[in-house]
Each structure stands twice: as C-alpha cells, then as structure tokens.
GULO-294110 format. One line per field, with one value per residue: residue number from 1; residue in one letter; x, y, z of N, C-alpha, C in turn. Coordinates in Angstrom, 1 decimal. Layout:
BEGIN
n: c(NUM|...) $
res: c(a|...) $
n.east: c(X|...) $
n.north: c(Y|...) $
n.up: c(Z|...) $
ca.east: c(X|...) $
ca.north: c(Y|...) $
ca.up: c(Z|...) $
c.east: c(X|...) $
c.north: c(Y|...) $
c.up: c(Z|...) $
END
This chain:
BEGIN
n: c(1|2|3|4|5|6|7|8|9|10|11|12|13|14|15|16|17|18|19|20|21|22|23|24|25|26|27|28|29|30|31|32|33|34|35|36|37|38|39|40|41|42|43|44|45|46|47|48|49|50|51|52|53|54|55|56|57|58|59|60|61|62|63|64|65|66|67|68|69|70|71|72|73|74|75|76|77|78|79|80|81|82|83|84|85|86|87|88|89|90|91|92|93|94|95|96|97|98|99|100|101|102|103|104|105|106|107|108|109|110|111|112|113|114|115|116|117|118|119|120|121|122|123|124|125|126|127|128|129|130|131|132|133|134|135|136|137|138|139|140|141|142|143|144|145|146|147|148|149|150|151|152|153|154|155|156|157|158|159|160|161|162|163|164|165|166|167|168|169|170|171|172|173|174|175|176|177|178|179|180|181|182|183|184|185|186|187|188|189|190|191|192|193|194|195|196|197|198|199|200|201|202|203|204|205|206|207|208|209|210|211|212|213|214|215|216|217|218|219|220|221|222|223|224|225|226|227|228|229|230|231|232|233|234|235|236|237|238|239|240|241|242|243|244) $
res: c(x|x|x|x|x|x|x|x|x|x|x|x|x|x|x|x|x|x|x|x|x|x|x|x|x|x|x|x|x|x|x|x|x|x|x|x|x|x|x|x|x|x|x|x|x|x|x|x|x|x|x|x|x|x|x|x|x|x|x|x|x|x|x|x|x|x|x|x|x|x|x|x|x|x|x|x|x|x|x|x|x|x|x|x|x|x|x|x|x|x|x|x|x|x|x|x|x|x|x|x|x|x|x|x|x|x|x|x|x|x|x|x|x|x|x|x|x|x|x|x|x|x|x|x|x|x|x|x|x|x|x|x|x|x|x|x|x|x|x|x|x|x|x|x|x|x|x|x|x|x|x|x|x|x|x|x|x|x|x|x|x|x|x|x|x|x|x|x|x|x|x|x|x|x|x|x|x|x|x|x|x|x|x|x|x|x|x|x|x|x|x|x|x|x|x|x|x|x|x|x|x|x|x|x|x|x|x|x|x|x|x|x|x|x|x|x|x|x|x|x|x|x|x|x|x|x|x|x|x|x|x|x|x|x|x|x|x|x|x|x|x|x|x|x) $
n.east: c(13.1|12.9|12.8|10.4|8.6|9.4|8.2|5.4|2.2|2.4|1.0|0.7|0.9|-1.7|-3.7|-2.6|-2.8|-2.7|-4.9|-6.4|-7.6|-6.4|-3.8|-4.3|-4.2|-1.8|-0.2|-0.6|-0.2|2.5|3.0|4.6|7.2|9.7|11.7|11.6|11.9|10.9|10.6|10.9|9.4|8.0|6.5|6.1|3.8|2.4|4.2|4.2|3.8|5.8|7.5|10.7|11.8|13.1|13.8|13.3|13.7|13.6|13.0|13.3|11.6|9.6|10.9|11.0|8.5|8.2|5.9|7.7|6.7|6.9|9.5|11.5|13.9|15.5|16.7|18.2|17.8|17.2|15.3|16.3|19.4|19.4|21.0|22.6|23.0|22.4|19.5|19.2|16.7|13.6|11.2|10.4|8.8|6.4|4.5|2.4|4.1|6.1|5.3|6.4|9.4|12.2|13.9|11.5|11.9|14.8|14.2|12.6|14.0|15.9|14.1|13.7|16.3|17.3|15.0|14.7|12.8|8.9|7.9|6.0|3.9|2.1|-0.2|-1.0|-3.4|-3.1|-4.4|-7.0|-9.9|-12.4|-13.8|-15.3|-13.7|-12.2|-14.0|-14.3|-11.8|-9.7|-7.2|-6.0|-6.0|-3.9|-1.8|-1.7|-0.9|1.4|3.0|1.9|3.2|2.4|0.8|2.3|4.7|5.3|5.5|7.2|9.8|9.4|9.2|6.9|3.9|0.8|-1.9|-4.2|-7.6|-7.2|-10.3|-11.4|-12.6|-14.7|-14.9|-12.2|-9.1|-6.6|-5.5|-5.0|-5.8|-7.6|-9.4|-11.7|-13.9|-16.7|-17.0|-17.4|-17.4|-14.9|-12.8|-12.6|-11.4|-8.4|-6.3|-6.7|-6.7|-3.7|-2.4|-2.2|0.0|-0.5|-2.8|-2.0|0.2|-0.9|-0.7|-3.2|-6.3|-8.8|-11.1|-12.0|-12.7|-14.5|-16.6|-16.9|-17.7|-20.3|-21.7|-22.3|-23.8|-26.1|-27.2|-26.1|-24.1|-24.7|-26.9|-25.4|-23.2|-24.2|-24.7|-23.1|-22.7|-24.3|-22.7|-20.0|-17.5|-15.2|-14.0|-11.0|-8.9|-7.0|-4.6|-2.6|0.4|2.2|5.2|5.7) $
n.north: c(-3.1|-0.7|0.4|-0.8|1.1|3.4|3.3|2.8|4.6|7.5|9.1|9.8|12.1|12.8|11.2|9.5|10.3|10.7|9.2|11.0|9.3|6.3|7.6|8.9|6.4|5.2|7.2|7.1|4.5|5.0|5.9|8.0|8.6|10.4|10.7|9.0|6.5|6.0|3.3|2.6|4.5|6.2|9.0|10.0|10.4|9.3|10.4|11.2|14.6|17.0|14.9|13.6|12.6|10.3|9.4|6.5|5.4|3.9|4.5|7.3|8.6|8.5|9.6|12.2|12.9|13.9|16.4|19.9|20.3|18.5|17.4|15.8|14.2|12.2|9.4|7.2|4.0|0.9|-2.0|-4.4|-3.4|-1.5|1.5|2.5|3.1|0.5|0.6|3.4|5.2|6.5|4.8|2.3|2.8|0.8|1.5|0.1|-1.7|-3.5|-5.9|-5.4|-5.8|-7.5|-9.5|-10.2|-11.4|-10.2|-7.9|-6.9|-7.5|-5.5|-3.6|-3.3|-3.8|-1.1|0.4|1.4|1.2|0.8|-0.8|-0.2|-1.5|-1.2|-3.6|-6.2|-9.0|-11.8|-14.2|-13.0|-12.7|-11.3|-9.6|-8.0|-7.4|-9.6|-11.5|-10.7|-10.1|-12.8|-13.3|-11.9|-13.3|-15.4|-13.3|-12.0|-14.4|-15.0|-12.5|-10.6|-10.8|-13.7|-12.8|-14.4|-14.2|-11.6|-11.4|-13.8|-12.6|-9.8|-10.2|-10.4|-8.9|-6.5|-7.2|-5.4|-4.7|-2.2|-0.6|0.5|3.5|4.7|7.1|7.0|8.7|7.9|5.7|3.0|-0.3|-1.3|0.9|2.1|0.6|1.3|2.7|0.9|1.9|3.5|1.4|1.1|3.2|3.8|5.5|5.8|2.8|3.0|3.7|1.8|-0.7|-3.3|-3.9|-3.3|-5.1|-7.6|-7.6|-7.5|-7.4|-6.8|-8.8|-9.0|-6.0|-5.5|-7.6|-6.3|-3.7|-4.4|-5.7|-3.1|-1.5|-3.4|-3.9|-6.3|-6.0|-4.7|-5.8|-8.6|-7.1|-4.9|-4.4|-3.8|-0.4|0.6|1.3|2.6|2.2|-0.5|-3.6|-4.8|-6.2|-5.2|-4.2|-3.5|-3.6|-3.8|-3.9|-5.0) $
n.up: c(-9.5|-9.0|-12.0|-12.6|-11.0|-12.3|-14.8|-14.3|-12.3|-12.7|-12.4|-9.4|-7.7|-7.5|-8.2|-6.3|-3.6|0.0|2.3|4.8|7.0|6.9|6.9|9.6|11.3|10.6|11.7|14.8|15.4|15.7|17.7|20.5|19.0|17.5|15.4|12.7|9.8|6.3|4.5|1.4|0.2|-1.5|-3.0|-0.6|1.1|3.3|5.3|8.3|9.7|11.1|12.4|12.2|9.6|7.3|4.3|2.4|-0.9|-4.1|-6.3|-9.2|-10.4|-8.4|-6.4|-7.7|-7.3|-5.3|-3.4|-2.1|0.2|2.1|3.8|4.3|4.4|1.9|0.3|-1.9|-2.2|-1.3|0.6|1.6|2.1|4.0|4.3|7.2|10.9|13.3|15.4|14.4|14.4|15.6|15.5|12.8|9.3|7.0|4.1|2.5|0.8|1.3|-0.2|-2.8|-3.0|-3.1|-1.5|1.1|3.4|4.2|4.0|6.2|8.2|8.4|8.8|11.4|12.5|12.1|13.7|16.8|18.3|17.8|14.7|11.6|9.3|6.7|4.9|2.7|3.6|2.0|2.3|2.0|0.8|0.0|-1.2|-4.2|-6.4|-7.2|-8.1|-10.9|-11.6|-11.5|-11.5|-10.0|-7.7|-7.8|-8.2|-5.5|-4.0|-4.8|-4.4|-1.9|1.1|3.8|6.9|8.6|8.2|9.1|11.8|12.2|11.7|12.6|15.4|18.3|17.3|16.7|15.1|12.7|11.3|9.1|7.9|4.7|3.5|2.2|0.2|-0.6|-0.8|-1.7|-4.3|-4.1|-5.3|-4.2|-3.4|-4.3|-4.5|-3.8|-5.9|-8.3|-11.6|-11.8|-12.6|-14.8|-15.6|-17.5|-16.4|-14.0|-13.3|-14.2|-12.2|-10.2|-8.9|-9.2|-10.9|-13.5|-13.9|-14.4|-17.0|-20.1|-19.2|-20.3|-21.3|-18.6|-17.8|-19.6|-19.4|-16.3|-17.1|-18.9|-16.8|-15.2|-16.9|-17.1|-14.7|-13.7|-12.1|-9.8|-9.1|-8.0|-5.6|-4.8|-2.2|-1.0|-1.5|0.8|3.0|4.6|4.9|4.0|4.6|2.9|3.0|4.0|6.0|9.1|10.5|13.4|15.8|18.7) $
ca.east: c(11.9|12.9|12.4|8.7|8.0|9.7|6.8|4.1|2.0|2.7|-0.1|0.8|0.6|-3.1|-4.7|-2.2|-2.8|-3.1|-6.1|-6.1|-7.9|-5.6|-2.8|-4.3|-3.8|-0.3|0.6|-0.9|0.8|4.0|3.1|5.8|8.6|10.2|12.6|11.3|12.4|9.9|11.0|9.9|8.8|7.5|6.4|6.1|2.3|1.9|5.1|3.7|4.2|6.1|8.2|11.9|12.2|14.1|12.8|13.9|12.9|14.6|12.7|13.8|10.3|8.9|11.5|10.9|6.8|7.6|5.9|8.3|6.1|7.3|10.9|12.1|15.8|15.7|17.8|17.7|18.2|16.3|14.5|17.1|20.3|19.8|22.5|22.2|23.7|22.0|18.9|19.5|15.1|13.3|10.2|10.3|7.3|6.1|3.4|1.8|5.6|7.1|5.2|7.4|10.8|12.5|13.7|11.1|12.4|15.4|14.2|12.0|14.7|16.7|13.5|13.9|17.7|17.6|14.7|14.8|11.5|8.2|8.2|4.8|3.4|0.6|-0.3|-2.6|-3.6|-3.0|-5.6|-8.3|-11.1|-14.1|-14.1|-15.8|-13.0|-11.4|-14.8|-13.7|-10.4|-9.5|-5.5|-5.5|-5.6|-2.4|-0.6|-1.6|-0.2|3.0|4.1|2.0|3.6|1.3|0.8|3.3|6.1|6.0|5.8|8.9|11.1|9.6|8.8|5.3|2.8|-0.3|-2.2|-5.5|-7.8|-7.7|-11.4|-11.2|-13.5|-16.1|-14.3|-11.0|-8.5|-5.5|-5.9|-4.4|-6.0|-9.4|-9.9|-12.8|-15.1|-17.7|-16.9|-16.5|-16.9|-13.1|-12.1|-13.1|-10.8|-7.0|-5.4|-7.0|-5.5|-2.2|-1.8|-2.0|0.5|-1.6|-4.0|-0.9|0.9|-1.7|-1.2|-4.3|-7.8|-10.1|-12.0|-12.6|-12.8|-15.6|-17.3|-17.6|-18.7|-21.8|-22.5|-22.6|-24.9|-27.6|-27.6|-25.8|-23.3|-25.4|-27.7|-24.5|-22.9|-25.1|-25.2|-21.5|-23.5|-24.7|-21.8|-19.3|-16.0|-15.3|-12.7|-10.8|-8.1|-5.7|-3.5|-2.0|1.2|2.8|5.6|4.9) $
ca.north: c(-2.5|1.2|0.8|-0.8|2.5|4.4|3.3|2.8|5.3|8.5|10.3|9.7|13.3|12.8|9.9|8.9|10.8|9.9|9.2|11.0|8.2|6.1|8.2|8.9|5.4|4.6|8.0|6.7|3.5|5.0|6.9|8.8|8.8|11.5|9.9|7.6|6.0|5.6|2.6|2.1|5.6|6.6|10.3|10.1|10.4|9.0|10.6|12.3|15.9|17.0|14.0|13.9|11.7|9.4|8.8|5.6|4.9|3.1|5.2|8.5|9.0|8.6|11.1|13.6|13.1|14.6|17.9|20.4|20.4|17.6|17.9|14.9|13.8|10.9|8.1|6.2|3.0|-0.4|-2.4|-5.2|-2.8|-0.1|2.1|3.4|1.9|-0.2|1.7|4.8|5.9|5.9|3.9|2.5|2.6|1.3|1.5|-0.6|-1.6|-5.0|-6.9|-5.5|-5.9|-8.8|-10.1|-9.6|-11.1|-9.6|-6.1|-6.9|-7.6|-4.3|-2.0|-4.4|-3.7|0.5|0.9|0.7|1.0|0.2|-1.1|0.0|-1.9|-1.6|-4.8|-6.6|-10.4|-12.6|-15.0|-12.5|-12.7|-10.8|-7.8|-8.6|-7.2|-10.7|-12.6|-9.9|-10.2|-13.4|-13.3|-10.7|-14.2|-15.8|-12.4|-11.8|-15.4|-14.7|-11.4|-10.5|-11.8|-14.2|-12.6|-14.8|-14.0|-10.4|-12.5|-14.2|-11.5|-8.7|-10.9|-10.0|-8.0|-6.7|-6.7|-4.9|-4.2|-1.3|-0.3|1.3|4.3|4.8|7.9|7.1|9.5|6.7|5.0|1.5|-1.5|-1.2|2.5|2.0|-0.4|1.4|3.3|0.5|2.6|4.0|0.8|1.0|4.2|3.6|6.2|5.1|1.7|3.1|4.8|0.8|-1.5|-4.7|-4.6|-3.7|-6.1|-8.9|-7.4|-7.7|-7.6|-6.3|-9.5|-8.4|-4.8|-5.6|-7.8|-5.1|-2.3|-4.9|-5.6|-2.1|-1.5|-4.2|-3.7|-7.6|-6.0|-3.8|-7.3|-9.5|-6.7|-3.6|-4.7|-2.7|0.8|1.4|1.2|3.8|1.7|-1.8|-4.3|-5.3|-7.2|-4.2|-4.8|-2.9|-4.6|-2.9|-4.9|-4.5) $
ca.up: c(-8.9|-9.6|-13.0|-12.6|-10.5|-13.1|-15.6|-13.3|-10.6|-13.1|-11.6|-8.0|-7.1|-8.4|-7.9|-4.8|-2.4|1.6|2.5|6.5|8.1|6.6|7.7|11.1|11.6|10.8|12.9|15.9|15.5|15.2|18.6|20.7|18.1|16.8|14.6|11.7|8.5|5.8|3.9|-0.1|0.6|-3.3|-2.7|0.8|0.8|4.6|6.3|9.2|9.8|12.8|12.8|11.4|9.0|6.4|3.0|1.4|-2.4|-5.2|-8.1|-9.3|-10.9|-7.4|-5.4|-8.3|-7.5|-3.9|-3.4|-1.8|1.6|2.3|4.1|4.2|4.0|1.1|0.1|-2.6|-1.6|-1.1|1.9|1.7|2.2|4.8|5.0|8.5|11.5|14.2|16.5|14.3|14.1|16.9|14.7|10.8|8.7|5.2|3.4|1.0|-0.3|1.5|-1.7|-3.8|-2.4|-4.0|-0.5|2.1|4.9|4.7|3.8|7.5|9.5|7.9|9.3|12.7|12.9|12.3|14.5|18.2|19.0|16.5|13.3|11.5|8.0|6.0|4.1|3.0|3.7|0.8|2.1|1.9|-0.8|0.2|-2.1|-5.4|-7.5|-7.4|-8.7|-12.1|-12.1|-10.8|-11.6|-8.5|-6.2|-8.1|-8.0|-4.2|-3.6|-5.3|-3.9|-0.8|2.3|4.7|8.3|9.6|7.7|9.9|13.2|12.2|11.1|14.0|17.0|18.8|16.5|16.5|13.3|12.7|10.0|8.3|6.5|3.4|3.3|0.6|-0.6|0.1|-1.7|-2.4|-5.5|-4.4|-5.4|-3.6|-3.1|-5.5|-4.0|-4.1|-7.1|-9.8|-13.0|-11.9|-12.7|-16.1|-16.3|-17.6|-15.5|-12.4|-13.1|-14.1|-11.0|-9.1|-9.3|-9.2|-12.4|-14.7|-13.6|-14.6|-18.3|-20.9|-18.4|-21.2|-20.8|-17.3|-18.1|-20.3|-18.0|-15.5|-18.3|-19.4|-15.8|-14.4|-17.3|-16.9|-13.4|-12.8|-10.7|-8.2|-7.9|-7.3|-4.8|-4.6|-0.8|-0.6|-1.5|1.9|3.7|4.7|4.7|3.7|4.9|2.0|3.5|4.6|7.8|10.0|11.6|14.5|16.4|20.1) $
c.east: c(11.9|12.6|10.9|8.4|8.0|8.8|5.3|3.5|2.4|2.1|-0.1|0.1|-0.8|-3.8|-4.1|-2.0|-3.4|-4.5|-6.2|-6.7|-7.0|-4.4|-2.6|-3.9|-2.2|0.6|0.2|-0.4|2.1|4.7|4.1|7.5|8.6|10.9|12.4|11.9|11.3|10.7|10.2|8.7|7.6|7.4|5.9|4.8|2.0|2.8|4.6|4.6|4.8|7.3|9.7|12.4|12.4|13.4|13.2|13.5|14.0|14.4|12.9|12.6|9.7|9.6|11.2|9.4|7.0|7.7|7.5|7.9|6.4|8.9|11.6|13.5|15.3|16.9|17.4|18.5|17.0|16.3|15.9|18.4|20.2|20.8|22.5|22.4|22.3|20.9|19.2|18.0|14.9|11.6|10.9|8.9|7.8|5.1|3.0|3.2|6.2|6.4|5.8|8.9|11.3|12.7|13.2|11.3|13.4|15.1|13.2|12.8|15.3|16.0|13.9|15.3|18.0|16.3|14.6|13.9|10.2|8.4|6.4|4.6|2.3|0.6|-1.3|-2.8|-3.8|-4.2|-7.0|-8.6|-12.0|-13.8|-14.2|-14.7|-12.5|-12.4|-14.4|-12.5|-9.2|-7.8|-5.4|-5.0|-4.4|-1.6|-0.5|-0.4|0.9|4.2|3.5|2.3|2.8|1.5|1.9|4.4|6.3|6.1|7.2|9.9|10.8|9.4|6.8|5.0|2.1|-0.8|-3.8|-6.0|-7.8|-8.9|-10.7|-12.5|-13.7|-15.2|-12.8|-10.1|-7.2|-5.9|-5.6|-5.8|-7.5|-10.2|-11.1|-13.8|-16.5|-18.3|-16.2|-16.1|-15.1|-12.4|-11.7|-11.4|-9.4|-6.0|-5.6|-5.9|-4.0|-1.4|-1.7|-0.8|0.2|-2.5|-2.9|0.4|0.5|-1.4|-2.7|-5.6|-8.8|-11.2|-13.1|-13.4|-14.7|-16.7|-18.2|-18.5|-20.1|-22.4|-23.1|-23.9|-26.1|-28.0|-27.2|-24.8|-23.6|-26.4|-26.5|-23.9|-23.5|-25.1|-23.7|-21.6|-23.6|-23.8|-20.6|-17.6|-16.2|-13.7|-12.6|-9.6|-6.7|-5.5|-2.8|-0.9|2.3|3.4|5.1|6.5) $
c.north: c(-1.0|1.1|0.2|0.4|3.5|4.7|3.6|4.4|7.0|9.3|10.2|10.7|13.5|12.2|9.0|9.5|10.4|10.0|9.5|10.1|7.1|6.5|8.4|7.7|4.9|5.9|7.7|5.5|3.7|5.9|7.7|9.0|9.8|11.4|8.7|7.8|5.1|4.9|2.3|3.5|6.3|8.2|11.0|10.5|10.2|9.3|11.8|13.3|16.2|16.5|14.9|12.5|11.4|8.6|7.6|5.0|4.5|4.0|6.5|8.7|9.1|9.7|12.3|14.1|13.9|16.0|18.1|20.6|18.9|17.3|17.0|14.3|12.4|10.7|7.4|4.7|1.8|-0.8|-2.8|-4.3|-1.5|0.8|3.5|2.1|1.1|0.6|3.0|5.4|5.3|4.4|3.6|2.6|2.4|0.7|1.0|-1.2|-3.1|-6.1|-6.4|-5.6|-7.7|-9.9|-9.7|-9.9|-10.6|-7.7|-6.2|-6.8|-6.5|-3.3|-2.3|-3.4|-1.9|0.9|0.6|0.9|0.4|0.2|-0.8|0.0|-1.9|-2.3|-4.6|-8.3|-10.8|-13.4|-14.5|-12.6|-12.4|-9.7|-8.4|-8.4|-8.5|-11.7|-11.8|-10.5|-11.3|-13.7|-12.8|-12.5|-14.9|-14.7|-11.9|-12.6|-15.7|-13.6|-10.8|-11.7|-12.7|-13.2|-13.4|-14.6|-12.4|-10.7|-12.8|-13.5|-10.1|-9.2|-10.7|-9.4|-7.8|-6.5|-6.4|-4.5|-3.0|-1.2|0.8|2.8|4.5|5.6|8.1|7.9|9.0|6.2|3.7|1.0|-1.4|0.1|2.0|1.2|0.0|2.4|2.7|1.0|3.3|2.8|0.7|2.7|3.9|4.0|6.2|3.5|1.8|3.3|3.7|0.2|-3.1|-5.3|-4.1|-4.3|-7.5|-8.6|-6.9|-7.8|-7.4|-7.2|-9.2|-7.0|-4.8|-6.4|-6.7|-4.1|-2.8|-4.8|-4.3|-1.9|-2.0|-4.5|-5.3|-7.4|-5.3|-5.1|-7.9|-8.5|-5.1|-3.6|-3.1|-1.2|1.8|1.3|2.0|3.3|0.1|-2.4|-5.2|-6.0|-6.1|-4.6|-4.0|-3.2|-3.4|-4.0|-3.9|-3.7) $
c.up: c(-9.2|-11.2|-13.1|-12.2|-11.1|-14.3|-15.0|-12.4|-11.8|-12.4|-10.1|-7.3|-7.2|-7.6|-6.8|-3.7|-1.0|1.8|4.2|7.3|7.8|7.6|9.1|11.8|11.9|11.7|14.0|16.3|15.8|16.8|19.1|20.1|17.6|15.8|13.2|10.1|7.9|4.8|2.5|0.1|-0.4|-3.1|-2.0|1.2|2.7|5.7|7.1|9.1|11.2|13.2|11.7|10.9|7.7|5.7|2.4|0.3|-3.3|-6.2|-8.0|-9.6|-9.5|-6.2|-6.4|-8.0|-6.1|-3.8|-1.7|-0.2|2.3|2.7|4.3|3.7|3.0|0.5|-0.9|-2.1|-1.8|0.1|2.4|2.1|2.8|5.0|6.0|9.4|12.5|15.4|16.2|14.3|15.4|16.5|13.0|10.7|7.0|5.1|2.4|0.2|0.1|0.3|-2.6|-3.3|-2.9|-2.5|0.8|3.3|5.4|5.2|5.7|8.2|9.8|9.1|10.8|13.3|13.2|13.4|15.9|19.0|17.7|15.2|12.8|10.2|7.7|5.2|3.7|2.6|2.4|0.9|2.2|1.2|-1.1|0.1|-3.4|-6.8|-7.9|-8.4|-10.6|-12.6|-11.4|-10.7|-10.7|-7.7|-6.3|-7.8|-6.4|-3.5|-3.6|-4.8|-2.6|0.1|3.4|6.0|8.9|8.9|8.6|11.1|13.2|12.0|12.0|15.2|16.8|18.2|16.9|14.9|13.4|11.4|9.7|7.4|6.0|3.8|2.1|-0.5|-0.3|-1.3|-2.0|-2.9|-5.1|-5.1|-5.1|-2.6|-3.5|-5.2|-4.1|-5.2|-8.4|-10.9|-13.0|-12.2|-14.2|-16.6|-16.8|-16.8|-14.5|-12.3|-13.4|-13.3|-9.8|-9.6|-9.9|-11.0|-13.4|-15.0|-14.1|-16.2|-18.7|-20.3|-19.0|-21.1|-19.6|-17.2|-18.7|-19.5|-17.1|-16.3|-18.5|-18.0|-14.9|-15.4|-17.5|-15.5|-12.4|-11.3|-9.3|-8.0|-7.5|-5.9|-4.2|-2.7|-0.1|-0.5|-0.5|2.5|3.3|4.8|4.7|4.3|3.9|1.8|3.7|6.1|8.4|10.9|12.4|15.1|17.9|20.9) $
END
C-alpha cells in the first residue's frame, strides 16, 4: 500500500486539501480529546489543530507531502500493527483510508485497542449509488464492493456507533472521489484524477471519459442530472462513524 501512495495523490498539497466543513465535522466528533492518533494519516490534511497528535502513514511520498505547520509526531507504520501500548490516545481518527488497509478488521480493532475513548471514521457506504458518476463509470460499483467495508463491519469491530451522512459541498476543496459533483468537466482533467485513488485504480476509462466530454457538450448530461446544479451539497454516500 505505500508503494500505491508513493505513485498516486502527487498533488496532494494541491488538489487535497481539507475541506473545513468537512473537517469541522470529524473535530466535533472527536470532541473533548486532547490526545489523538491519526491513522493512514497521508499529509495529515484533517488533523485538528490544538490537539496533540500521532501521525501514522505507510508512504514516504505522503509524510514528505506534510507542510511544516503541521506538528505532528509521525510514524510510519500501518493500521494492522499499531505500535503503541493499550489506551495510549485519548480518541483515534481516519480518514477516507480503512478501504485501503489490506486487513480491515484488524486494522479496526488496532484504533479500538490504542484509544480509550472515541474512535472517529470517515467512509463511505459501498451500497450507495446515487451520484451519477457511477451511471459513467460503472467499474466504481465492483471496486466499492471489493474494498469499501459495509457499515456493519464497524459495528462489529467498535461496538455501538453512530454513523451519519456527511454532504459533500458544491465547492468542496478535497479532491476525493466525488468532490466534483457538481463540477464534472474536472473529471475530464488527468491531474484531478490522479490526485484520487479510485478512477486510477479502474485503469483505462477513456471510454467513460469520452462519454462524459460528448455529453457535457450536447447538453445530455445537464438533461440527465442538471437537477444537482441547484444545490449546495450533495449526499454522495460519505459516513461518518463515531463509536459511542
């Protein structure tokens, strides 16, 4: 997995930046802690400020992406293999990262085991499908099914949850996967999609690519989804899991 990262996401510092509503979210989840461990951390994009905390990333390309304002003790390490004893944070958090970890229930139990109060994930539901990128690029729904984890797989590995949606906003300033919603032509860009993990992972999409390019220009994709326009954030199957 460090060496996917080590190709992938070049432009991090760029085109991945926290998006603060976003962020405000998983710092309010993470509430009176002082103490956290960001797990599959990349270049620590959503580590609140304030707090004191423990970076954990596998890619060197992604600790060399972290600006210097960013104070963070890091670790290279992985989910699965904490090295830190028992109730050492007073919260974990990760972000957009338990679908890549090769074992995710263990790497769950790991955040479970070092923190002794919340555990705080951002996902995103595999069985979602209502965001039009998929009717495009329909390989997204095999690769969701493959490597994101269902909702109950954090149930069983943190106890009691809550899980909430996260909307996307219009102009959201993180590049994942469905930043863009309402700005297809960035899909069309190369370096927008280099900067996801998801569409260069599928390979070869030009088919798709092309697709979208004719449709934006004959105006089939603002009739099929044009409805997405007016609206100021979309729910595009992001999650929010907080153990209780």
């Amino acid at each position: 997995m460090a060496d996917l990262f080590d190709t992938i996401g070049l432009d991090d510092t760029d085109l991945r930046r926290a998006d603060p509503r976003i962020a405000a979210a998983v710092r309010a989840a993470l509430g009176p802690a002082k103490t956290v461990i960001n797990v599959g951390a990349g270049a620590g994009a959503y580590e609140p400020g304030g707090l004191a905390v423990t970076a954990v990333e596998p890619s060197a390309e992604r600790v060399r992406q972290r600006p210097a304002t960013r104070p963070a003790a890091v670790v290279r390490g992985v989910a699965e293999a904490l090295p830190f004893r028992d109730n050492t944070f007073d919260a974990a958090m990760a972000v957009l990262t338990v679908h890549h970890w090769h074992d995710q229930a263990r790497g769950l139990a790991e955040l479970r085991r070092v923190a002794r109060g919340k555990v705080v994930i951002l996902t995103i539901d595999p069985a979602f499908r209502d965001f039009w990128l998929y009717d495009y690029v329909p390989g997204l729904v095999d690769l969701d099914a493959a490597q994101m984890p269902p909702l109950d797989v954090f149930r069983r590995a943190l106890g009691p949850v809550e899980i909430t949606p996260v909307p996307i906003p219009h102009d959201c300033t993180d590049g994942f996967l469905a930043a863009y919603w309402r700005r297809p032509a960035a899909y069309l860009d190369p370096r927008v999609r280099a900067a996801m993990s998801s569409l260069p992972a599928l390979g070869d999409i030009t088919p798709a690519l092309d697709r979208l390019k004719a449709d934006l220009a004959s105006g089939a994709w603002e009739k099929a989804h044009g409805a997405v326009l007016g609206a100021d954030t979309l729910d595009c199957g992001y999650r929010l899991v907080v153990s209780r």
